[in-house]
C-alpha positions as CSV (number, residue, x, y, z in Angstrom):
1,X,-67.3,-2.5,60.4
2,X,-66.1,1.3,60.4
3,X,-67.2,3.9,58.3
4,X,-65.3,4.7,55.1
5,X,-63.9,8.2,55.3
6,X,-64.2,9.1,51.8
7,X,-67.3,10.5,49.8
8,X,-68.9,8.7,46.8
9,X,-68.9,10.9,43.9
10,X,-71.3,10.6,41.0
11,X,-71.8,12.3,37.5
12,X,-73.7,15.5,38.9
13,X,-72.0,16.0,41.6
14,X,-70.3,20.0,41.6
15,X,-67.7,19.2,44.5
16,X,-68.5,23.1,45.8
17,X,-66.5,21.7,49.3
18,X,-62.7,20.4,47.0
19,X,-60.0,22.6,46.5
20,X,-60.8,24.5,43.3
21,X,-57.9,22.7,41.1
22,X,-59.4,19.2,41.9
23,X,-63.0,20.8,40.9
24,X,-61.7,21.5,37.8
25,X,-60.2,17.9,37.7
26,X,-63.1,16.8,38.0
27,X,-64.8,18.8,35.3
28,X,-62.6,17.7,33.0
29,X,-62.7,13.9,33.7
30,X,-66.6,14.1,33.5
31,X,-66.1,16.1,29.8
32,X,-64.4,13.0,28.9
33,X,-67.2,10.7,29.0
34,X,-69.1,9.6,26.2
35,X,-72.8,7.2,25.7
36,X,-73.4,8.3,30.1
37,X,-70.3,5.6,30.3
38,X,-67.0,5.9,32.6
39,X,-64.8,9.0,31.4
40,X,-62.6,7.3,28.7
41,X,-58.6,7.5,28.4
42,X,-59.0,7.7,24.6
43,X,-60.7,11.2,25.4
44,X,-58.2,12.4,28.1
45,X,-55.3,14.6,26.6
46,X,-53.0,16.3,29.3
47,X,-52.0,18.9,27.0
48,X,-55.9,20.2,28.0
49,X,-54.5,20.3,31.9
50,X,-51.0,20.7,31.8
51,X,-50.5,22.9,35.3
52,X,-52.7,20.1,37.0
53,X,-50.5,17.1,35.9
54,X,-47.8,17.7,38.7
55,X,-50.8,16.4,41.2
56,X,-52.3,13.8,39.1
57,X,-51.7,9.7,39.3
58,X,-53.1,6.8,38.1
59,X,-53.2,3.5,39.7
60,X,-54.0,0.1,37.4
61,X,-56.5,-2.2,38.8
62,X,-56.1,-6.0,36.7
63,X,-58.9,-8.0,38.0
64,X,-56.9,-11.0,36.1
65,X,-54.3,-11.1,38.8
66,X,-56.5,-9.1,41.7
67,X,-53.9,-6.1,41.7
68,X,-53.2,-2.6,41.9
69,X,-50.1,-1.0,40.3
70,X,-49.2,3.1,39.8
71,X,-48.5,3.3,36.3
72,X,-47.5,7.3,36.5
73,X,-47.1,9.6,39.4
74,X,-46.5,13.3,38.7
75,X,-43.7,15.7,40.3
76,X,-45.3,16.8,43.2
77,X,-46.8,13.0,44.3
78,X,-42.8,12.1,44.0
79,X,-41.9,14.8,45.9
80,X,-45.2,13.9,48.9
81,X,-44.4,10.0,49.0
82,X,-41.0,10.5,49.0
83,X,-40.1,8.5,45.9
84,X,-40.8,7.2,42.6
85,X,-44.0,4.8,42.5
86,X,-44.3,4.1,39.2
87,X,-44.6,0.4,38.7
88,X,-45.0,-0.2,42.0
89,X,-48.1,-2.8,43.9
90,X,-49.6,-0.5,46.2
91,X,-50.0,-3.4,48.4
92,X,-45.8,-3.3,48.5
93,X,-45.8,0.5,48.9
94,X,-48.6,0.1,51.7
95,X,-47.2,-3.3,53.2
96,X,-46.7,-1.6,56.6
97,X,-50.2,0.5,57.3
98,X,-52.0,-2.5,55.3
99,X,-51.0,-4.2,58.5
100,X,-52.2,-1.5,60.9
101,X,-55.4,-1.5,58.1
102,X,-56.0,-4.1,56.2
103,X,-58.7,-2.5,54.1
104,X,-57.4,0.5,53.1
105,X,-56.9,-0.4,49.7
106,X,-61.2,-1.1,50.2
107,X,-62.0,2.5,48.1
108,X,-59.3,1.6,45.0
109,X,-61.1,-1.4,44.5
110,X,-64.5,0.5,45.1
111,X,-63.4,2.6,42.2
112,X,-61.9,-0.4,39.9
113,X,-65.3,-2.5,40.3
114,X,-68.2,-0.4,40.3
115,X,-66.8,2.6,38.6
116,X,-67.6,4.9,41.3
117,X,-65.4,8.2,42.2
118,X,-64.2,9.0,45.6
119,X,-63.3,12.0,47.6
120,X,-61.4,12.2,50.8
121,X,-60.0,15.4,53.0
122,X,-58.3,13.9,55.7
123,X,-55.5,13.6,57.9
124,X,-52.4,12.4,55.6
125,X,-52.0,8.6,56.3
126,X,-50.3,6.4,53.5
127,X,-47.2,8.2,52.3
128,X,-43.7,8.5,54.2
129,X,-42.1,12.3,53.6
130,X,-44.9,14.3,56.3
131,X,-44.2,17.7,55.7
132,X,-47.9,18.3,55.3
133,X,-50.9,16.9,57.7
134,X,-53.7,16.9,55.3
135,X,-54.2,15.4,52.0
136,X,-57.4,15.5,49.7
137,X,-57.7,13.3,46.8
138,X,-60.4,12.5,44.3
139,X,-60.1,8.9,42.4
140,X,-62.1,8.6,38.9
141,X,-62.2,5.5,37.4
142,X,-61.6,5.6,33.4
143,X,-62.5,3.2,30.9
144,X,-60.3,1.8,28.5
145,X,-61.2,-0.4,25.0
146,X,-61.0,-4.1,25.1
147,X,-59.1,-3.9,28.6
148,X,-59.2,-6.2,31.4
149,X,-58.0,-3.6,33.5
150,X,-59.4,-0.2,34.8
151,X,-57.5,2.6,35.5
152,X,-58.4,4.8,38.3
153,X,-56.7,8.2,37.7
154,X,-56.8,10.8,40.7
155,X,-55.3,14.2,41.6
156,X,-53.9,14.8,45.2
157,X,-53.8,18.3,47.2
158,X,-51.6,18.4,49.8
159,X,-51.7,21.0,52.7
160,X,-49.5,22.1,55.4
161,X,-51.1,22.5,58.8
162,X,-51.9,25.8,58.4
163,X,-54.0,25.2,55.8
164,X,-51.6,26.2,53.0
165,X,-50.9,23.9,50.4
166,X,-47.5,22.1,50.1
């Protein structure tokens, strides 16, 4: 079985290697726990990141109907997949490199069950407008009350291949 190519994150990690904005998403999501639990939507106000919310998405996870849905994707993921995910099964936006990979969607549900955050640098590989090479992404799982499903909310960076972002 290959490697995954993303890092598991946990509470104390410090992310010195991310790009600086998704260290400070990350800062923030972990100010939003409460009890030593998963960081909590009831705590998450986007008013307190406003310049980051361009970057940011969040992907539903309903272990009722074993799915995974974006339920928001801000300007500038738009603008990198090309169009409007919202509402969208990632399995029906992926359809085509699921069959190339059939486990990509392996570190979503990573996230969804076991509450564990991701990071990835890597070569850009699931969306369709390429005008960059390299993405880096962290996913953090939130909790919400008397929910059956998790949402994973992550912020995307995408760079250009000289190393600028797009």
């Amino acid at each position: 079985m290959p490697q995954p190519d993303f890092a598991e994150i946990h509470a104390d990690a410090d992310l010195g290697a991310a790009n600086p904005r998704i260290r400070r998403f990350w800062r923030y999501t972990q100010a939003c726990r409460r009890d030593g639990g998963l960081p909590s939507r009831a705590h998450f106000d986007p008013m307190d990141i406003p310049d980051l919310l361009p970057n940011i998405w969040i992907v539903e996870a309903d272990f009722d109907k074993a799915s995974l849905r974006y339920r928001l994707a801000g300007t500038k993921i738009v603008a990198g997949m090309g169009f409007e995910p919202t509402g969208q099964f990632l399995h029906e936006v992926l359809a085509a490199r699921l069959k190339e990979n059939p486990r990509l969607l392996d570190r979503y549900w990573l996230g969804a069950r076991t509450g564990v955050s991701t990071w990835r640098r890597g070569p850009a590989r699931f969306w369709a407008k390429m005008d960059y090479i390299e993405i880096e992404n962290l996913i953090v799982p939130f909790a919400a009350a008397d929910c059956p499903v998790r949402q994973l909310m992550a912020m995307s960076v995408h760079y250009r291949s000289d190393g600028v972002e797009f």
